[in-house]
N, C-alpha and C positions, 0 to 999 in steps of 0.2 A: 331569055324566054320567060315566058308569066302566066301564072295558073293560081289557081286559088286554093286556100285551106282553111277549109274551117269557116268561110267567107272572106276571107282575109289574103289581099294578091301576097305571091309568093315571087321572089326569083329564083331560077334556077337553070342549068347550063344542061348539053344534052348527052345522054343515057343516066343521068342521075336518078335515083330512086326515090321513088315517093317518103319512104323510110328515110332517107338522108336529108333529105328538101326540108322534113315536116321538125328535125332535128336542128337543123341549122337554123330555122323559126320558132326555136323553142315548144316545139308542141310534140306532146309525149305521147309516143305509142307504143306497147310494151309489145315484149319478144321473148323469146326462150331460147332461138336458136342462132341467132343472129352473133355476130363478132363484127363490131364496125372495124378497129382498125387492123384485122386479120384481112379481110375482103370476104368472111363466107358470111355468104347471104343463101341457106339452100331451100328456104321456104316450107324446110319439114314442122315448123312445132303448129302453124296455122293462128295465131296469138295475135298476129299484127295484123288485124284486119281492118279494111276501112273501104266506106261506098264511094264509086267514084262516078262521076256524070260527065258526057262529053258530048258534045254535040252529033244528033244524029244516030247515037247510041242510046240503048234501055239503058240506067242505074244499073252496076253492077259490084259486086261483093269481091277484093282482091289481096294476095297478102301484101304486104307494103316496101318488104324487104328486097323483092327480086321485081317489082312491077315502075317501070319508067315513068315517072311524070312527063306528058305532055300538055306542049303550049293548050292552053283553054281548059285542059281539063280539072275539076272540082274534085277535090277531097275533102268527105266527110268522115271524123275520126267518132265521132260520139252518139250517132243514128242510132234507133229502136235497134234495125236489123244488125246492126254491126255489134251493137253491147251483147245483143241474144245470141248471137254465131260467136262470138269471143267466151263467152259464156259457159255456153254449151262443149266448145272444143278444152278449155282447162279445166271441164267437170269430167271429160273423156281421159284424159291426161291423169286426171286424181284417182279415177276408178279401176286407172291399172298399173297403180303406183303405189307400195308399201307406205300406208300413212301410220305409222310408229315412229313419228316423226321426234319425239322425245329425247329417242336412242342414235337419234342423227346426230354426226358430229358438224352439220350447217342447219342444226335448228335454229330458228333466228335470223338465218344469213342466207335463206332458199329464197331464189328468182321461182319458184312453182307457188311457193307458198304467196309471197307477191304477185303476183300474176292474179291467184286465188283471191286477194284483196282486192286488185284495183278492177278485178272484171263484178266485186260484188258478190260473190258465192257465198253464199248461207248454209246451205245444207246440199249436201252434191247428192242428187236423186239415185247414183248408182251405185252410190256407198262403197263399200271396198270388196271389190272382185277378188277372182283368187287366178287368172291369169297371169300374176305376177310370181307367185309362189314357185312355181318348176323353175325360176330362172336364176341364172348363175350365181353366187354369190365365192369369188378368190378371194382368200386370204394365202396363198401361195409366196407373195414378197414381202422381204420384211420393211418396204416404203410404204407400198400402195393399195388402198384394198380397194376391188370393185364388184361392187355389188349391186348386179342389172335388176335388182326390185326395183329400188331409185330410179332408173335411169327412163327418161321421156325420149330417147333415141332424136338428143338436137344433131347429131354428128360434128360436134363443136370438137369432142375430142380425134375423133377419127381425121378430123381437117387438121389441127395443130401438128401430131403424131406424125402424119402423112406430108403433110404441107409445107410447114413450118420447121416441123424438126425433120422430118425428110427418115425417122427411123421406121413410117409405115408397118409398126405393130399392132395396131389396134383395126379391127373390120368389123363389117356388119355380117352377120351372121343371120342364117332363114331369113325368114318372112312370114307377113303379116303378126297375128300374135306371138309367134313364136319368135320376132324379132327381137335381137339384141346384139350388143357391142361387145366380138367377142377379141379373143388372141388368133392372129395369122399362125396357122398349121394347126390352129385347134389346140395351142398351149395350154398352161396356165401360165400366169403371166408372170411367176418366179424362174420359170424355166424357162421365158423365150429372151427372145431377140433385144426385150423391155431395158432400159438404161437407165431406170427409176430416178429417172430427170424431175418428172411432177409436174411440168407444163398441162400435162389433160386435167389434171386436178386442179388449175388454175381459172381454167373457161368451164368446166362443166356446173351446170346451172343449179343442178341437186348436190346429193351426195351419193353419187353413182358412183365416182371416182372419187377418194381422199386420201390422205397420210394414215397409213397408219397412226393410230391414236395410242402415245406411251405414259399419258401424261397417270396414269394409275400408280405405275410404277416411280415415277417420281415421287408424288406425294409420299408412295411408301419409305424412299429413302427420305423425303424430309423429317420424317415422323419417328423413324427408328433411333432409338438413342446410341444403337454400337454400330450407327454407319455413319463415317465420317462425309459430308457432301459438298463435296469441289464443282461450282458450277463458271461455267464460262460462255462468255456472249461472243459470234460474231460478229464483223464490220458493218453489213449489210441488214443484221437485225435491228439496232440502235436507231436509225432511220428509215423504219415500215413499222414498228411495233406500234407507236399510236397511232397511224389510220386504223387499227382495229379499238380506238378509245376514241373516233370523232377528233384527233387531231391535225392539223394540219398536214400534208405528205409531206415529207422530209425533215419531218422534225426530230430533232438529235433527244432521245430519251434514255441516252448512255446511264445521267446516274439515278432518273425514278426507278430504270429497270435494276438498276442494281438495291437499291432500298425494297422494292417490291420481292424480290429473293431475297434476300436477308429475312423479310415480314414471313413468306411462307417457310420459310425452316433453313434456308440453305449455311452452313458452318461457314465456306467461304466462296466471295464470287470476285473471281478475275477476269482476264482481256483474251482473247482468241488472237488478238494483235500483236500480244507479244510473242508468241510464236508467230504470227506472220513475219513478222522481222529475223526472227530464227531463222526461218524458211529463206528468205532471203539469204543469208550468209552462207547456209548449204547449199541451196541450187546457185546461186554465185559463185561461189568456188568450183562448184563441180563443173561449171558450165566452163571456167575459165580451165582446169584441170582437161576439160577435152579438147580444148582447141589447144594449149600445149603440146599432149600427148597423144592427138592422133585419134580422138574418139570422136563416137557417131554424132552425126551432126545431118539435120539442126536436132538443136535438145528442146523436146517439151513437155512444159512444166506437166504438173501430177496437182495442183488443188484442185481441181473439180472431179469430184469421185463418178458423175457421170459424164466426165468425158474419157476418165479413163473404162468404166465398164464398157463402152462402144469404141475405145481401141482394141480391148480383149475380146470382145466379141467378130470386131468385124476385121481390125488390123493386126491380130496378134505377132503377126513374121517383123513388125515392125514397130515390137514394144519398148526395143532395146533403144528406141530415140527417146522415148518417155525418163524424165528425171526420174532417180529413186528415190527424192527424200521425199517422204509421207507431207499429208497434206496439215497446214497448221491445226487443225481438230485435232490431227493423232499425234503428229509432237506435244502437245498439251498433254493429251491425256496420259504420255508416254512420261512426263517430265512432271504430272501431278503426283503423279506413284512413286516417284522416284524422289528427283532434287525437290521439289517440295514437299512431300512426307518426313522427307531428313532434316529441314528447314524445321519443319514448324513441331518435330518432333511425335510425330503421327503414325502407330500403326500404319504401312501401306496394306496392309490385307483389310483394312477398316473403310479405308477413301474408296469412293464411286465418283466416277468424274459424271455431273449430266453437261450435255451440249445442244444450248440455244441456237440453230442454225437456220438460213434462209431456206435450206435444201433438203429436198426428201432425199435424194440420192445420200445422203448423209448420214443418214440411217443403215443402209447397206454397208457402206464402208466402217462403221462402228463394228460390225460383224465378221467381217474380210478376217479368213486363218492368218492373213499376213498380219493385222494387226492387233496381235496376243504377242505377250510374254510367258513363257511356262504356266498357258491354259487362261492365262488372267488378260482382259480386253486391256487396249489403253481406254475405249472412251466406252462407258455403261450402258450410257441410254441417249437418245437425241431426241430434242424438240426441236419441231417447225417454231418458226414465228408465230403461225396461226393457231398451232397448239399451246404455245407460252401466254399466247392471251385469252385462249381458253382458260387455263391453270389458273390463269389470276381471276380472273371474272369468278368461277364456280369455287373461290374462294374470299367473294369480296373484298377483292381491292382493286381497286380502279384509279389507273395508273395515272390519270391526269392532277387526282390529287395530294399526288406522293413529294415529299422534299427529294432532291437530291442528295446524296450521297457518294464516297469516294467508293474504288476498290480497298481490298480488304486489306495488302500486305505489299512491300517495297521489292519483291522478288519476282512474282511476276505477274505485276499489276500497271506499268508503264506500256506506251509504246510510240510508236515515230508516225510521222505522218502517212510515210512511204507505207505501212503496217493498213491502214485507214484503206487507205484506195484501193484494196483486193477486196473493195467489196465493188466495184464495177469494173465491164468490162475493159482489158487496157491496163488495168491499173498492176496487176502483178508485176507487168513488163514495165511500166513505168519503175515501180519498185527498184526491181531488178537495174535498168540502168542506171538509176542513182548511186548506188553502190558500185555497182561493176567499172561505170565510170570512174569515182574516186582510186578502186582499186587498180585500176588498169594506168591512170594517167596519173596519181597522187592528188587530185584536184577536184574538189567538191562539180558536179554538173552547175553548169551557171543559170542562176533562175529558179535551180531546182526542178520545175515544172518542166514534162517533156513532151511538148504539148502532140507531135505527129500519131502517137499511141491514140491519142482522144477522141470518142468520138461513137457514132453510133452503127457505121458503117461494120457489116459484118464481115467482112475482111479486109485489113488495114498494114500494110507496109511501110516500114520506116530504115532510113542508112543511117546508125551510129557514128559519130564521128571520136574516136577513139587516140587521136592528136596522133603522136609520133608512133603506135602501135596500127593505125590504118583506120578502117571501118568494117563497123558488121551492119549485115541485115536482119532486122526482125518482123517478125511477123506475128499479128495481133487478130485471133478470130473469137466468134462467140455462136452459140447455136447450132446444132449440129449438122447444118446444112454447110456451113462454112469450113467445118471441121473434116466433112468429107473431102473435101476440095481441097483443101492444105494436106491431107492422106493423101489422097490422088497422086500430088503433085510430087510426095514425094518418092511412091510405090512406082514411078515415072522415071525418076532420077532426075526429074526439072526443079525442084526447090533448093534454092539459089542462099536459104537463110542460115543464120546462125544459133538465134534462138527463137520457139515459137508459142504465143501464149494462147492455149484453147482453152475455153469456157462451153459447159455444157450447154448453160443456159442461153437464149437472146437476153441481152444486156447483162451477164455475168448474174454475177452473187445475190443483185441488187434486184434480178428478174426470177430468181430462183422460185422453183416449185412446191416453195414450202412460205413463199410469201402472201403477205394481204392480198385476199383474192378484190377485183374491182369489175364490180357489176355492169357484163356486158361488153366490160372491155378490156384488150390482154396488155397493150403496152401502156396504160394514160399515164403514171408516175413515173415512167422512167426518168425523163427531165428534173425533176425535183427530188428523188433522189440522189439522182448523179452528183448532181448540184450541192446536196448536202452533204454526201462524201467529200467532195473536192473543198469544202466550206470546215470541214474540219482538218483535214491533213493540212490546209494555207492557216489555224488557228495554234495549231503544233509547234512547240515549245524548237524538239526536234522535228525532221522532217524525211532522216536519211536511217535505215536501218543501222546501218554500222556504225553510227553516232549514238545509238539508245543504250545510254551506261549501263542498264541491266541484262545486254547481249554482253558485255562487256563482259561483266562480273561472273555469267554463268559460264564462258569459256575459260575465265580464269579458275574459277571455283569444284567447276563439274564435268566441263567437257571436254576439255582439253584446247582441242582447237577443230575449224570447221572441215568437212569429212573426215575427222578422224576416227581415230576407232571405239570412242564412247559413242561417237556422234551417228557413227555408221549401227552401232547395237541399238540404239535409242531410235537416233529420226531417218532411217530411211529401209526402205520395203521391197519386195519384189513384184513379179506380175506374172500370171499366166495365161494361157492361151483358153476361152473360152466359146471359141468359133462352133454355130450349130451346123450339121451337113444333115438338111433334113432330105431324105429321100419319099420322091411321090412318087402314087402309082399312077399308071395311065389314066385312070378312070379321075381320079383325083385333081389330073391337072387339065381333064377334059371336063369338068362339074368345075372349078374356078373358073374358065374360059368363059364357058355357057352364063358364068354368074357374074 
């Protein structure tokens, strides 16, 4: 079929949207509410306007997102009437929206403020209303803070929440001015149902939704001379940190990032990797120890702290399948205070570990009673990736222009390849049978690479072949829609597996809620960082955890050997039951009905 834009024929196939037609033609028309490859298209922010003329019909004015291009019909994206109705709707947007835009942690990076440019606003005739003021402002989690001055109600978040991650915490609340995005049962959102995954801080277009901002506190320990500062990167941060420096997606900036800490104060910066391979050896064994002994099955893993907060909340009868060993973040910071304090001769009441992490949920977990030793955390303080490149920016350095540099020290500054790939989804469990295999069969897995785990598919099964010991089945999910399904299945007594790897996030580590947000759209980099992951572990000296002579040395030196009893006081945690029983009153559940 064929219609025109702009004057210019256009192809297009049928219920396609004007919005998508005018895209696939290169012609820009801006949005606030829109998510192309989510599918919410809901027409609330009014942004995307354009004149349309069809035969037989008056010129009419439509948003572009949810309106069909049909054969013959004309779109005009740049008419008198269209710039003044676009105009007018982002000056109504600004005038009931807190512009203390300074103290925004997306000054600079607001699709509002955009909008404000490309419609031409000068001076917004309604200046700033105070409409916005009664509205909610949480700082209730220690991830996420939301604060409805910001928020231009796109419902980008309330679709993801709902949709996407399928945890349906997030609602609209009243109406009309009184409208806002609030918590289901009228929480605050440290208290509810929330899994401080960060996905709505990924799509939301202001700064309605963000992380938590810790980066104050770091500064202060770089600057304090009686705090020692242990900082550590993970897998999934090295390849997103410079799409916030204009570099290419997937670009490995493992050692500017390391130079660039060193610059702002850090005493020493190691790998989050080498405990991934840690981690490996523990839930290996343990995994292999239950299927010996008679234990629950399937086992799965515990690194993604927000897929363990939505087993405690919503599966807790069934957390005893959840691995115990802590997530590589907290064995580090467990093993900074410890076997490295002793190493490098260091007060441990002096060290503060920070942690560079893709995930807001990472934040929370820094916090967990389970992961303190006698009152003292293992890990201090956690930064997003988006907060790490704040940190540098408002300290002038810009990362593209930095040398590379190595880690700081031979202890625990290595790692394997297998360590690498727990930053997409899949890849833990890849990990894991590299090992598991050698240990089970004596025999390195051949190829290395295990490729049935790969992939982007949110729920993924694969049969181990384990030579004269049989086969196991594993299972590979990501997102918390996925995650419910694999619970389901086995709250059922139908899950047939043996071991299973759940990630909070869609595309794991690498999709996290604390990564480079991309305007307007939720998955576009996943591909090239995948790709750069798997471009580094195939560059890997080693490639197999239990091959990384520094696992080596620290079970010889420190821990004895894998679950044992240093290793069980150090890396691994417990879990409890966090499930809400909220009770409504009739009237309560008869006003939701009506609403």
């Amino acid at each position: 079929m064929q219609g025109l834009i702009n004057g210019k024929p256009v192809e297009f196939t049928e219920d396609e949207t004007i919005l998508s037609v005018a895209r696939r033609h290169g012609v820009f028309i801006p949005t606030l509410c829109e998510l192309a490859d989510a599918e919410h298209t809901p027409g609330t922010c009014r942004v995307c306007l354009v004149e349309i003329r069809r035969e037989g019909h008056d010129p009419d004015v439509v948003t572009s997102c949810n309106t069909p291009m049909e054969p013959g019909m004309e779109v005009l994206t740049r008419t008198q009437i269209v710039r003044e109705k676009q105009r007018l709707q982002v000056e109504l947007l600004l005038g009931d929206h807190d512009q203390d835009c300074a103290t925004c942690v997306r000054h600079g990076k607001c699709e509002l403020q955009d909008a404000a440019q490309f419609v031409g606003l000068q001076r917004s005739r309604y200046g700033r209303r105070v409409y916005f003021r009664g509205r909610t402002r949480d700082e209730s989690s220690v991830s996420v803070v939301r604060d409805m001055t910001r928020c231009i109600r796109c419902h980008r978040c309330v679709h993801v929440c709902r949709d996407v991650q399928g945890t349906d915490v997030l609602v609209l609340h009243e109406k009309g001015l009184d409208a806002e995005i609030g918590v289901r049962d009228s929480l605050a959102l440290g208290t509810s149902d929330c899994i401080s995954c960060g996905q709505c801080t990924l799509v939301c277009p202001t700064g309605a939704l963000a992380e938590v901002d810790d980066t104050e506190q770091v500064i202060d320990f770089f600057y304090d001379p009686d705090v020692f500062t242990v900082v550590q990167m993970a897998p999934a941060t090295r390849i997103a940190l410079g799409e916030e420096f204009y570099m290419e997606p997937g670009s490995n900036v493992e050692g500017k990032m390391i130079t660039a800490l060193k610059q702002l104060g850090a005493d020493v910066v190691l790998d989050t990797n080498f405990t991934a391979d840690l981690v490996i050896m523990e839930e290996g064994t343990e995994l292999l120890g239950r299927l010996e002994n008679g234990g629950k099955l399937p086992m799965i893993t515990s690194c993604s702290p927000g897929w363990v907060n939505y087993c405690e909340k919503n599966y807790p009868e069934h957390l005893d399948h959840v691995s115990t060993t802590k997530s590589p973040q907290q064995c580090f910071g467990a093993l900074a205070k410890t076997y490295l304090a002793g190493k490098m001769g260091v007060d441990p009441a002096k060290v503060r570990v920070v942690s560079i992490m893709p995930c807001t949920a990472k934040k929370e977990e820094a916090q967990r009673p389970e992961m303190t030793r006698d009152g003292v955390p293992d890990v201090d303080v956690v930064l997003t990736t988006r907060e790490c490149a704040r940190l540098l920016k408002r300290e002038g350095v810009w990362l593209p222009d930095l040398e590379a540099s190595g880690f700081d020290n031979d202890w625990m500054g290595s790692y394997s390849g297998a360590a690498e790939i727990f930053g997409t989804t899949g890849g833990v469990m890849e990990a894991a049978i590299r090992t598991v295999h050698y240990v089970v069969t004596g025999q390195e897995l051949e190829g290395v690479v295990y490729a049935p785990v790969r992939g982007y598919e949110q729920l993924r099964e694969a049969v181990v072949d384990l030579g004269e010991k049989g086969t196991i089945k594993v299972c590979v999910a990501h997102g918390l829609k996925a995650a419910k399904h694999v619970m389901e299945r086995i709250a059922a007594g139908e899950a047939d597996w043996t071991f299973v790897e759940i990630m909070g996030c869609p595309g794991g580590c690498m999709g996290g809620g604390g990564q480079p947000r991309i305007k307007k759209s939720y998955q576009s980099f996943w591909h090239e960082r995948q790709q750069a992951i798997y471009r580094i572990d195939e560059r890997c000296e080693v490639r197999q955890s239990h091959n990384n002579p520094l696992i080596t040395m620290i079970y010889d030196e420190f821990l004895g050997e894998p679950n044992g009893h240093r290793s069980h006081e150090l890396l691994h945690t417990t879990y409890r039951d966090r499930k809400q029983v909220v009770h409504h009153t009739m009237k309560e559940i008869w006003d939701e009905l009506k609403a």
